[in-house]
N, C-alpha and C positions, 0 to 999 in steps of 0.2 A: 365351955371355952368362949371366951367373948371375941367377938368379930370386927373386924373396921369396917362399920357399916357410913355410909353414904362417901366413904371418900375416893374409890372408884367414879361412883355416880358425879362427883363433884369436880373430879379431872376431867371427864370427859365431857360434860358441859362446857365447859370453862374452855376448852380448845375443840370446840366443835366435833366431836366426838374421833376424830383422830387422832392416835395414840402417839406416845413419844413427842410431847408436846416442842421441847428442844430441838427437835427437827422445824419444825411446821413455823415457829419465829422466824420474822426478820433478824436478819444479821446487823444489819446499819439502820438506822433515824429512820433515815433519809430514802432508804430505799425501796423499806416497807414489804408490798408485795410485787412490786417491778418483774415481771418473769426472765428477763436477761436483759442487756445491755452491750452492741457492738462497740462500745467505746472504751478505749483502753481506760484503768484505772489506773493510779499514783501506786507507784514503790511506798511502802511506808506502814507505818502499826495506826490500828483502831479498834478503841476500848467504846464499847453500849452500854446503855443500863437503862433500865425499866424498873417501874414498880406494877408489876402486871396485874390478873385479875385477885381478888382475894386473896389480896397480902402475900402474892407470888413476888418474887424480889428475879427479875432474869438479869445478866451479862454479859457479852461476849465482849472477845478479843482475837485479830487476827493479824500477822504480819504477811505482807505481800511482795515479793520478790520477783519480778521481770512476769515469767508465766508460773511462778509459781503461791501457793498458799497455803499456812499454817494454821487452824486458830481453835479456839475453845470456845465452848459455849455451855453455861449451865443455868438452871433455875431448881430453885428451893421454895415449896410451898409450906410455912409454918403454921403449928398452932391448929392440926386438924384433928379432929376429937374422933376419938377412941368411944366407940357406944358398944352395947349388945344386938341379938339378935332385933328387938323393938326399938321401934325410930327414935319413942319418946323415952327412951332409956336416960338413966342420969350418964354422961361421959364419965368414964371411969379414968381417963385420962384425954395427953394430946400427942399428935406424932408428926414427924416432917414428912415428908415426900422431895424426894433430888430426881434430877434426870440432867445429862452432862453428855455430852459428845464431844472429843479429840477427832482434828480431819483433817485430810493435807488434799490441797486442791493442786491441778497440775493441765495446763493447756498447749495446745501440741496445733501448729498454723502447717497443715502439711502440704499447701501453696498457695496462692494468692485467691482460692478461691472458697479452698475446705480448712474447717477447723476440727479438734477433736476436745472434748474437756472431760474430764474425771473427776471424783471425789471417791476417798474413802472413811468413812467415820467411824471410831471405837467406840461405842455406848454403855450407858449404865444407867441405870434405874435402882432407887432405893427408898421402900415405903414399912417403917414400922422398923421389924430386923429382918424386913427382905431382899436381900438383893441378884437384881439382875443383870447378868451382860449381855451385849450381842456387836453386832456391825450392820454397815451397809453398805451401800456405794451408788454413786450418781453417775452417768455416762449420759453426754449428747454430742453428736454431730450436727454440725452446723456447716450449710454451702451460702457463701454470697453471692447475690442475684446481681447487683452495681453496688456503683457508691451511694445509693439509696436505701438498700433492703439486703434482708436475706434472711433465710426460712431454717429450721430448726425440728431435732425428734430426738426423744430420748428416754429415760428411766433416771424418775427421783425416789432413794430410801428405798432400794430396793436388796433387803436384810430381813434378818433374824436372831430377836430375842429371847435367851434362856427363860425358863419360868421364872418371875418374881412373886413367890410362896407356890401356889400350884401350876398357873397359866400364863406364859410370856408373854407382853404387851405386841399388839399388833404394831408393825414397822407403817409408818404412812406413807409407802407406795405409790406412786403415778405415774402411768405412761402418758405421753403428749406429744404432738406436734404444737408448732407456733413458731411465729415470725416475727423481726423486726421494720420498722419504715422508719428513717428521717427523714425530714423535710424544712430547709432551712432551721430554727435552731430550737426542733422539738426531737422526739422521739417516740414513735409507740409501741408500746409492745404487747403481744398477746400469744395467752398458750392456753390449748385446749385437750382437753384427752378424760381417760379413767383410768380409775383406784380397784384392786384388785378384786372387789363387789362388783365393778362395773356402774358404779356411781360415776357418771359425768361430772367433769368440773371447768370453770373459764376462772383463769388469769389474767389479767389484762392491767398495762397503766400508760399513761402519756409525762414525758417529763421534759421542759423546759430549759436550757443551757443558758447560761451567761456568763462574761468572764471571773463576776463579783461575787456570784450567786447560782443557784439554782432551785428550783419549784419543781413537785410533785405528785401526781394524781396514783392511786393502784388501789385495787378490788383483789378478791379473794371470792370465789363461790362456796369452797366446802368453810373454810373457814369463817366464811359470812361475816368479812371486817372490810371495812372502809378504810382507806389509809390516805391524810396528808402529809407531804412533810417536805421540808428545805434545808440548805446549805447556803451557809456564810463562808465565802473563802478569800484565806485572809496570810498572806506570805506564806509558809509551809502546812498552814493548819486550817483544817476545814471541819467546821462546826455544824454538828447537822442534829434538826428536829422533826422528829414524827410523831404524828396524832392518829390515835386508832378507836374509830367510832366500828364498837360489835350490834349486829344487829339484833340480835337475842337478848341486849338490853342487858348486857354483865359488866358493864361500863365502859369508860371511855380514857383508859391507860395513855399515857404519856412517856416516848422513848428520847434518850439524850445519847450522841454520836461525836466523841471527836479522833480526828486522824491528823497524823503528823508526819509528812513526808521528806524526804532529802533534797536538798536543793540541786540534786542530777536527777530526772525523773526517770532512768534507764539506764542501770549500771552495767556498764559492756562487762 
């Protein structure tokens, strides 16, 4: 029986060996690996698109309503060859790889000082004729310290995948603290914690505010990417670009962001 040799090996290179690659993506351009953000965001829908590592094609899309949020995210890796047990096998064919998460996000300000945020995500995974489900869910509280700061703990993708053929993809997992600082018209963020191995990881970015524009700096440890990227805003529509330098040398993908918001930014 012939086996899909290296294409495990080749996912999990390609997103630093944390599973559920769809998880571990930025959402927006522009935001990259940013670990949270005390500043409200616009009501309104925004569609991403990337051409990721090896002819990976990702998208998302998410509508945002007051405290709450909707959105989709999927990526398809094409054209992965089907070999035998031997490396140097002729491919006797090719196959895709999907993984796709449905989530509805939801933020709860329970007074001027504590917040609460949740996610819950439907998942799937599908490689060859396997297919896997599962879920997860995100939870952080967050207390603010002034109108400067405030500090933050929680669980990210913290689920469970049916098998996809024999063995379900591991959920990528993190527990963390981490904080925000402004300071006239920057922002920094940083989160630090570990992955159910107990792998240590730091998140961190600093990001820039203007009325016209905005700039962005964010890291990544497990995922070992570098991230720039900006926003053009421009009457209800804000155009955003990120660049992602991997340090594992798998290339240097290019993501496009645009969001389209109502001209009330706060529907009572």
């Amino acid at each position: 029986m012939k086996k899909l040799f290296i294409i495990f090996f080749a996912i999990s290179l390609i997103f630093a060996g944390e599973g559920l690659p769809v998880l571990t993506l930025p959402s927006i351009a522009q935001d990259g690996y940013m670990p949270s953000s005390p500043v409200k965001t616009d009501n309104g829908v925004t569609f991403s698109y990337a051409n990721w590592y090896l002819a990976t094609d990702y998208s998302a899309i998410s509508v945002k309503f007051n405290d709450y949020e909707i959105g989709f995210k999927g990526l398809m890796s094409s054209d992965i060859e089907i070999r035998g047990e031997v490396p140097t096998d002729v491919p006797v064919g090719t196959t895709s790889y999907y993984n796709t998460a449905l989530y509805v996000d939801k933020k709860w300000d329970l007074n001027d000082k504590w917040s609460v945020k949740a996610r819950a995500n439907l998942l799937n995974e599908r490689l060859y004729v396997a297919t896997s489900w599962g879920g997860s869910v995100n939870a952080e509280v967050a207390r603010t310290i002034n109108v400067m700061g405030r500090v933050m703990a929680g669980v990210e993708n913290l689920g469970w995948m049916s098998p996809l053929s024999t063995v379900g993809t591991k959920v990528p997992t993190r527990y963390y603290l981490g904080g925000d600082l402004i300071f006239n018209f920057f922002i920094v963020s940083i989160k630090g914690g570990i992955n159910p191995d107990i792998d240590p990881f730091l998140s961190w970015g600093i990001r820039y505010f203007h009325p016209l524009f905005e700039i962005s700096y964010s890291h990544d440890s497990l995922q070992r990417v570098h991230h720039i990227g900006a926003d053009i805003k421009w009457k209800n529509f804000r155009i955003g670009y990120g660049q992602y330098f991997h340090q594992d040398g798998l290339g240097n993908p290019m993501m496009f962001s645009i969001s389209i918001s109502p001209p009330i930014e706060r529907i009572k």
